[in-house]
N, CA, C and O atoms as a GROMACS GRO file, in nm:
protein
  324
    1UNK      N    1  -6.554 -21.116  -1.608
    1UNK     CA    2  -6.535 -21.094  -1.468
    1UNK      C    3  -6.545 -20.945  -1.439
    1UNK      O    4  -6.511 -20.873  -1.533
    2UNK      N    5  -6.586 -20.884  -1.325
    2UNK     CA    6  -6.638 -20.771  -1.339
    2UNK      C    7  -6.553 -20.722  -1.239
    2UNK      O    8  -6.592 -20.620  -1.181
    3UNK      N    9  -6.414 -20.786  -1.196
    3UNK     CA   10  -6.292 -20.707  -1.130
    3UNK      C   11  -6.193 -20.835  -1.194
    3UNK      O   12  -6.208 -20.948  -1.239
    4UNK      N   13  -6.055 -20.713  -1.156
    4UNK     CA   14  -5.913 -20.752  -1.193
    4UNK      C   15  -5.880 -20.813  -1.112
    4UNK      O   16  -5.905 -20.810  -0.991
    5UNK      N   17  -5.806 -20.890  -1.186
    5UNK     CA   18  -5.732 -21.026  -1.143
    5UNK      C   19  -5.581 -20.967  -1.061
    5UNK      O   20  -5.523 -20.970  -1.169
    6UNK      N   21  -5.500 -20.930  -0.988
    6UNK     CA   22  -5.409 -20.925  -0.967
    6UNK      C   23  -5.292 -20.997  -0.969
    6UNK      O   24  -5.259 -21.040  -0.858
    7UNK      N   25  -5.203 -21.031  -1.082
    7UNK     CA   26  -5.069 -21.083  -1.103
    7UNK      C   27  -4.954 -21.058  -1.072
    7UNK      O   28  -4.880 -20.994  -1.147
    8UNK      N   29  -4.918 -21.102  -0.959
    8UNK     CA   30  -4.774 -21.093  -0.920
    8UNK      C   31  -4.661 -21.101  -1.023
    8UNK      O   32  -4.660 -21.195  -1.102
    9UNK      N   33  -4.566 -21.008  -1.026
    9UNK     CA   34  -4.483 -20.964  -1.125
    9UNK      C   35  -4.415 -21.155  -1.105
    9UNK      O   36  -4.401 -21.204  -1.217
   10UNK      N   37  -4.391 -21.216  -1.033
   10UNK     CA   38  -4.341 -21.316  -1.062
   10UNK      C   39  -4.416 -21.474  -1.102
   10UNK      O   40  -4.383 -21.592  -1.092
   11UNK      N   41  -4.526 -21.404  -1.150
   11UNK     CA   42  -4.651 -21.545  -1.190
   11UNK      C   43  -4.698 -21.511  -1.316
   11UNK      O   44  -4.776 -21.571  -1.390
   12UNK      N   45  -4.611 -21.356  -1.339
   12UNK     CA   46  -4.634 -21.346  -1.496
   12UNK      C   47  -4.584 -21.418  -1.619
   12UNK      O   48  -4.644 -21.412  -1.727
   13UNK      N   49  -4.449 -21.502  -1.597
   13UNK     CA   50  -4.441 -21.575  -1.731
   13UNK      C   51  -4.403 -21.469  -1.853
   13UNK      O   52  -4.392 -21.347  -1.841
   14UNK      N   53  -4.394 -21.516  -1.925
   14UNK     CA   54  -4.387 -21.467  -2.053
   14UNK      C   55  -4.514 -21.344  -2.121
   14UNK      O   56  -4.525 -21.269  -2.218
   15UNK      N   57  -4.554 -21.365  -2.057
   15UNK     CA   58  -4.725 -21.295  -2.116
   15UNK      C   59  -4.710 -21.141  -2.088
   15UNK      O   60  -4.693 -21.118  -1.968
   16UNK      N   61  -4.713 -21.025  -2.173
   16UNK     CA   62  -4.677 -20.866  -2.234
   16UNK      C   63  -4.807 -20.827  -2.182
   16UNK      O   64  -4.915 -20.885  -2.189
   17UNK      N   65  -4.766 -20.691  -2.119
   17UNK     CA   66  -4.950 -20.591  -2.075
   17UNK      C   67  -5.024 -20.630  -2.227
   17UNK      O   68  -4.976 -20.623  -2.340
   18UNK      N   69  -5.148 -20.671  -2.182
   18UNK     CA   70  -5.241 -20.627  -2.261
   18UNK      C   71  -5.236 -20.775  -2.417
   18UNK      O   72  -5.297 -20.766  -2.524
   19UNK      N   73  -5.160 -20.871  -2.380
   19UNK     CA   74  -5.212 -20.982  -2.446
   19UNK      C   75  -5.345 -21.048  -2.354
   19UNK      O   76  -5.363 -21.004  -2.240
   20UNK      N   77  -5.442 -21.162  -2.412
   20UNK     CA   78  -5.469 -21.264  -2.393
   20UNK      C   79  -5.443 -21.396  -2.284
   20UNK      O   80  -5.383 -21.494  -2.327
   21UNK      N   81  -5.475 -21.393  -2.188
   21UNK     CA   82  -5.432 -21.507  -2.117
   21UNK      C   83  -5.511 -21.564  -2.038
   21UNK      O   84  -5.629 -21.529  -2.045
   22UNK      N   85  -5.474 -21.664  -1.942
   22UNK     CA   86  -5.592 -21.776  -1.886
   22UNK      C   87  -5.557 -21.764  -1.757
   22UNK      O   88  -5.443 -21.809  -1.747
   23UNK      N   89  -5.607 -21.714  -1.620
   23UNK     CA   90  -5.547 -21.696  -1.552
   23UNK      C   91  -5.615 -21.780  -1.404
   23UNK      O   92  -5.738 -21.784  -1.401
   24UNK      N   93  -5.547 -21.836  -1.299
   24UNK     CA   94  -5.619 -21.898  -1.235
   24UNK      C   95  -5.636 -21.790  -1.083
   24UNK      O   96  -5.544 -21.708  -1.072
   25UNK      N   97  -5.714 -21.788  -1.000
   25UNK     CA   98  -5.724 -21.722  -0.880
   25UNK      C   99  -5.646 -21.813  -0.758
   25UNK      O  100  -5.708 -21.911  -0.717
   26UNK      N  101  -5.526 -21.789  -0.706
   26UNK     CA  102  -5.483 -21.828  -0.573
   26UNK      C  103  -5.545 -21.794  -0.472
   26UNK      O  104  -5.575 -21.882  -0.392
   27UNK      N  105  -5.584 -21.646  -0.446
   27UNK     CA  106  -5.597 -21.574  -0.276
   27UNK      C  107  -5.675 -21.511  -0.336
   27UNK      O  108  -5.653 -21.460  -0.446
   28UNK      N  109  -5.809 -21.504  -0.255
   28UNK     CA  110  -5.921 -21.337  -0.266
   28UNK      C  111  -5.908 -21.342  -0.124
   28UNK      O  112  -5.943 -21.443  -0.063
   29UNK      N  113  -5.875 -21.270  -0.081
   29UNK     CA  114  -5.891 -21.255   0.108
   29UNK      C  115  -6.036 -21.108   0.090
   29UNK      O  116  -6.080 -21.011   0.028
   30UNK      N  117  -6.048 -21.215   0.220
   30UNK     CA  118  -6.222 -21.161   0.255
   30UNK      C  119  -6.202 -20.971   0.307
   30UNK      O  120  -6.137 -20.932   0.404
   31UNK      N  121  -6.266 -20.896   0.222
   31UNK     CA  122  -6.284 -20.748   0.215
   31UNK      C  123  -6.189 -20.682   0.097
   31UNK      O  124  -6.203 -20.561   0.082
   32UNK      N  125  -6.092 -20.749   0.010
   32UNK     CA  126  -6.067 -20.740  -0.056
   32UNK      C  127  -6.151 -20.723  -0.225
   32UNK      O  128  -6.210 -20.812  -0.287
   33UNK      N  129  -6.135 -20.615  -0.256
   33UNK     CA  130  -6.166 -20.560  -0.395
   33UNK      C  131  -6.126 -20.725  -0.512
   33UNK      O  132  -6.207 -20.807  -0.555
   34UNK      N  133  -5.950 -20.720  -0.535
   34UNK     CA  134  -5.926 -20.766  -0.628
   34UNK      C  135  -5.882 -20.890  -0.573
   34UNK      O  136  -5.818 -20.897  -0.468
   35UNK      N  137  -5.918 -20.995  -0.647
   35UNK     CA  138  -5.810 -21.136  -0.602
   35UNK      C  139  -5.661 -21.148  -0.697
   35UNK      O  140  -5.635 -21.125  -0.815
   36UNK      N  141  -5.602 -21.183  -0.611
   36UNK     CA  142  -5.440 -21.230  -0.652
   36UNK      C  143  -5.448 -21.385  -0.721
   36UNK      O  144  -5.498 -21.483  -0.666
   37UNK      N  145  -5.375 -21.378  -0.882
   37UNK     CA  146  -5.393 -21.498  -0.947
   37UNK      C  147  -5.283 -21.563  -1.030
   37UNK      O  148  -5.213 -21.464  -1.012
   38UNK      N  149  -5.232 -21.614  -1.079
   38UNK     CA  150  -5.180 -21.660  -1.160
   38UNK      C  151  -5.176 -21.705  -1.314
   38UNK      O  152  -5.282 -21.760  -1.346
   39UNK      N  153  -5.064 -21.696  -1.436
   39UNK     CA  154  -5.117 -21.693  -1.555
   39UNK      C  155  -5.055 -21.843  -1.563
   39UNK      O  156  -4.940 -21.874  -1.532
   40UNK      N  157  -5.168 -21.938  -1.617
   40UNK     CA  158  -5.180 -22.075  -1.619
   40UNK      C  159  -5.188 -22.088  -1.816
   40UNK      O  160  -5.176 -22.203  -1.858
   41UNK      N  161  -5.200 -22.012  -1.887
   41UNK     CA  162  -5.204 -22.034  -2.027
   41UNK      C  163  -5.183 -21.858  -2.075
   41UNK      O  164  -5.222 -21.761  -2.010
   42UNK      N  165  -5.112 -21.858  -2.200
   42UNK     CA  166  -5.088 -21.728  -2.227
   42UNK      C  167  -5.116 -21.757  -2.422
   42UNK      O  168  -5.056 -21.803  -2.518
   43UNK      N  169  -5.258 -21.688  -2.384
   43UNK     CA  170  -5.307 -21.699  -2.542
   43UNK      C  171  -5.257 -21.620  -2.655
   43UNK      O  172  -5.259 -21.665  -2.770
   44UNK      N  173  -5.213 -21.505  -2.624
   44UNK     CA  174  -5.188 -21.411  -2.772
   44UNK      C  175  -5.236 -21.289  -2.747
   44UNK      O  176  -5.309 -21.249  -2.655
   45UNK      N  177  -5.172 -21.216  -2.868
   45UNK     CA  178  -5.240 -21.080  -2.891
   45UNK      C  179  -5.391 -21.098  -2.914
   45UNK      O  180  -5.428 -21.208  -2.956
   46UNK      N  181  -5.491 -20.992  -2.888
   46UNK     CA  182  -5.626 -20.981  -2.918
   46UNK      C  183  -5.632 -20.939  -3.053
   46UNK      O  184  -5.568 -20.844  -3.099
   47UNK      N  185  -5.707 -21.008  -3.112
   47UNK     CA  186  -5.740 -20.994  -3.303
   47UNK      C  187  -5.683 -21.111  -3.383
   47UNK      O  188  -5.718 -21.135  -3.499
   48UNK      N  189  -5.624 -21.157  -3.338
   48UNK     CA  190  -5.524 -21.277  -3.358
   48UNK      C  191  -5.569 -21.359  -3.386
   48UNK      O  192  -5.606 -21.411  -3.281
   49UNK      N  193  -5.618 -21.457  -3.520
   49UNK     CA  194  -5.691 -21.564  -3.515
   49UNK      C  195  -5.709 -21.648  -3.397
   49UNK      O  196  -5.809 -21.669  -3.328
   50UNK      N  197  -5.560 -21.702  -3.388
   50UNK     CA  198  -5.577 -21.833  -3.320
   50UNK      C  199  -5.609 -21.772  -3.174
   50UNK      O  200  -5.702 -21.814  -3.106
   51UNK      N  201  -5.521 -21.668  -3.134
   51UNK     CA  202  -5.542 -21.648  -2.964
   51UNK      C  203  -5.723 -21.625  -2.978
   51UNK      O  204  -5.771 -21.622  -2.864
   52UNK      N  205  -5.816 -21.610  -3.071
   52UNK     CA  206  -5.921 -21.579  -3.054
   52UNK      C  207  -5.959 -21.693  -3.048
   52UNK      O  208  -6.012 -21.731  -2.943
   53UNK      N  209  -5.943 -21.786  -3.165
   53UNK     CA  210  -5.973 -21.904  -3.123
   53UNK      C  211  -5.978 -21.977  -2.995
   53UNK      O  212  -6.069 -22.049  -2.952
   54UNK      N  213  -5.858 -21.943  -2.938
   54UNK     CA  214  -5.861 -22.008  -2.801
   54UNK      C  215  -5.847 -21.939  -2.687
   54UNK      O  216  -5.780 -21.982  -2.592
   55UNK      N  217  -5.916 -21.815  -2.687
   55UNK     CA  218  -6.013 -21.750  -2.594
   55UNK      C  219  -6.160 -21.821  -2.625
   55UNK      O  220  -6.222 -21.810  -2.520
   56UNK      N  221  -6.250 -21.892  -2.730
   56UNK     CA  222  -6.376 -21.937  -2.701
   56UNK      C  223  -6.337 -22.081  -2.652
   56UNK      O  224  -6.417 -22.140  -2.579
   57UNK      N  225  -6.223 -22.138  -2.686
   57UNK     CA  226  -6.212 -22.266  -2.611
   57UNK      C  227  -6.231 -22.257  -2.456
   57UNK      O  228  -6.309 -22.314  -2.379
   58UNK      N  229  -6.115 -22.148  -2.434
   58UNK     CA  230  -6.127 -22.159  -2.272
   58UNK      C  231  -6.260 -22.096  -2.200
   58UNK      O  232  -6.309 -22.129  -2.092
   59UNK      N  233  -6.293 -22.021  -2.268
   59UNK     CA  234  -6.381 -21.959  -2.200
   59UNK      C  235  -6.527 -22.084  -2.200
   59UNK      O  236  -6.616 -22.094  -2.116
   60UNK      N  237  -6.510 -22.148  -2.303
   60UNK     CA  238  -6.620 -22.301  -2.291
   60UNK      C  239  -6.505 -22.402  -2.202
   60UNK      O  240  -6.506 -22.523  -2.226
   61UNK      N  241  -6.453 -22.372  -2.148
   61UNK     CA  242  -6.389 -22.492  -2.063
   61UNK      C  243  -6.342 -22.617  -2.136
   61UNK      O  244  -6.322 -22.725  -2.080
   62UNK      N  245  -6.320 -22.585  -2.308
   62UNK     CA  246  -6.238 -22.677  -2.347
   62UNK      C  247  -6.089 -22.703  -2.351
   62UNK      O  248  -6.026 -22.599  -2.331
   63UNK      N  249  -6.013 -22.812  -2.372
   63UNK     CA  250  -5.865 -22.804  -2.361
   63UNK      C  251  -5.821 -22.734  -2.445
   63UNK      O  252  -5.893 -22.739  -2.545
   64UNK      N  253  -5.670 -22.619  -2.466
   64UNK     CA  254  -5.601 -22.559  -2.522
   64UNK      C  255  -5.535 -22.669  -2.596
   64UNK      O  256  -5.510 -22.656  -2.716
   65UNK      N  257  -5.504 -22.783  -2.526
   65UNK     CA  258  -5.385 -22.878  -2.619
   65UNK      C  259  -5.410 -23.022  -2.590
   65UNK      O  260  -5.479 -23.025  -2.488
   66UNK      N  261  -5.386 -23.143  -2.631
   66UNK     CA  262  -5.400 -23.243  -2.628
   66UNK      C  263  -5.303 -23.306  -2.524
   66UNK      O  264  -5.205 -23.259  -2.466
   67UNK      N  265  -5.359 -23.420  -2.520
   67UNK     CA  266  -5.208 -23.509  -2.432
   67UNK      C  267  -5.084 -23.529  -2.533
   67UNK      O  268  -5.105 -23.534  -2.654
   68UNK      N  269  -4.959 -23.540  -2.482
   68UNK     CA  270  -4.875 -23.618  -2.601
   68UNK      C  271  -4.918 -23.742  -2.710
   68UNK      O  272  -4.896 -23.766  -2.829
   69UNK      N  273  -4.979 -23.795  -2.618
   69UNK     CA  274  -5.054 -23.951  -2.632
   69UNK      C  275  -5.121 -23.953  -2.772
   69UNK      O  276  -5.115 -24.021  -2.875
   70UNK      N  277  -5.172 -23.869  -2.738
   70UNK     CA  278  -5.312 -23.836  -2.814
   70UNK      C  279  -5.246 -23.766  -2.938
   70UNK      O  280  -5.257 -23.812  -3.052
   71UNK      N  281  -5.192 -23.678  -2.914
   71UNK     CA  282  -5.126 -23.580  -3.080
   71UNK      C  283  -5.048 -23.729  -3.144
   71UNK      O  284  -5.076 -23.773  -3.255
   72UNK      N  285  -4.966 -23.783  -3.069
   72UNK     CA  286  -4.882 -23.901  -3.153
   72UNK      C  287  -5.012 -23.991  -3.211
   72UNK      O  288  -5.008 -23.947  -3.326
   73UNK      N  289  -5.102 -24.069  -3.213
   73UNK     CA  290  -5.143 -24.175  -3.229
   73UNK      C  291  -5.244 -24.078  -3.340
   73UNK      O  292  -5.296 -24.125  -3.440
   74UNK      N  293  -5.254 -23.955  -3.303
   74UNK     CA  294  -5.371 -23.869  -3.447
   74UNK      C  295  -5.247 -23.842  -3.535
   74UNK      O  296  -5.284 -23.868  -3.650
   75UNK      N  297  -5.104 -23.798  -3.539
   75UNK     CA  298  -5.029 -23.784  -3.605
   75UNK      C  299  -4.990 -23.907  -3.648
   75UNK      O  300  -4.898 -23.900  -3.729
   76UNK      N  301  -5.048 -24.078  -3.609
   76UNK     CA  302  -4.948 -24.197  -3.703
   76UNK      C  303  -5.102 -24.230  -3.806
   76UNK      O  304  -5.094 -24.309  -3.900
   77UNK      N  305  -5.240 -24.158  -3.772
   77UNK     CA  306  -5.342 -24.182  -3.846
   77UNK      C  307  -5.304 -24.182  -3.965
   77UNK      O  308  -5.246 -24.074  -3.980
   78UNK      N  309  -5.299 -24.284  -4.137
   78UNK     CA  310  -5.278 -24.214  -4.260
   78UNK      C  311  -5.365 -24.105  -4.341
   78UNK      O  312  -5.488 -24.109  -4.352
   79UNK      N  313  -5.326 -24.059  -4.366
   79UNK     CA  314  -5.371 -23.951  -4.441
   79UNK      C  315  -5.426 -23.979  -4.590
   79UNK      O  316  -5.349 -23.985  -4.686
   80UNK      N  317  -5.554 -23.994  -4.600
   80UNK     CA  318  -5.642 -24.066  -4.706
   80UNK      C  319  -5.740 -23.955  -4.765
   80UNK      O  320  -5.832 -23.892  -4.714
   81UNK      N  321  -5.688 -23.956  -4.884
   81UNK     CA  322  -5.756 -23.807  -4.974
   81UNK      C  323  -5.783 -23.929  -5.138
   81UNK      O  324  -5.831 -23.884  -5.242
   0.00000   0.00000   0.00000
């Protein structure tokens, strides 16, 4: 994106300057530079395996996490080695 996202100190969540995160756009009001957004997933430090990992997920528009549904019924699969 070739401008900043603006995050309201209270849509920040948990997420530290300068980690990784997924952020969605609420408001760009028209003549405005930056849009105002929200942090919807908070990936990690940068260098970080996994947060790297799932910076190419999101950025391909795949899911970060499964349904419950779904982790239980792959977690009752047996495990055959």
């Amino acid at each position: 994106m070739l401008v900043d996202i603006f995050i309201p100190e209270n849509k920040i969540g948990k997420a530290q300057d300068g980690q990784k995160v997924v952020a969605k756009i609420s408001d760009w009001k028209a003549g405005t530079k930056n849009p105002i957004g929200e942090i919807i997933s908070l990936l990690g430090w940068p260098g970080e395996n996994e947060t790297e990992m799932n910076s190419i997920l999101a950025e391909f528009g795949f899911p970060l996490a499964f349904p419950e549904r779904v982790e239980q019924e792959a977690g009752a699969i047996a495990d055959v080695h």
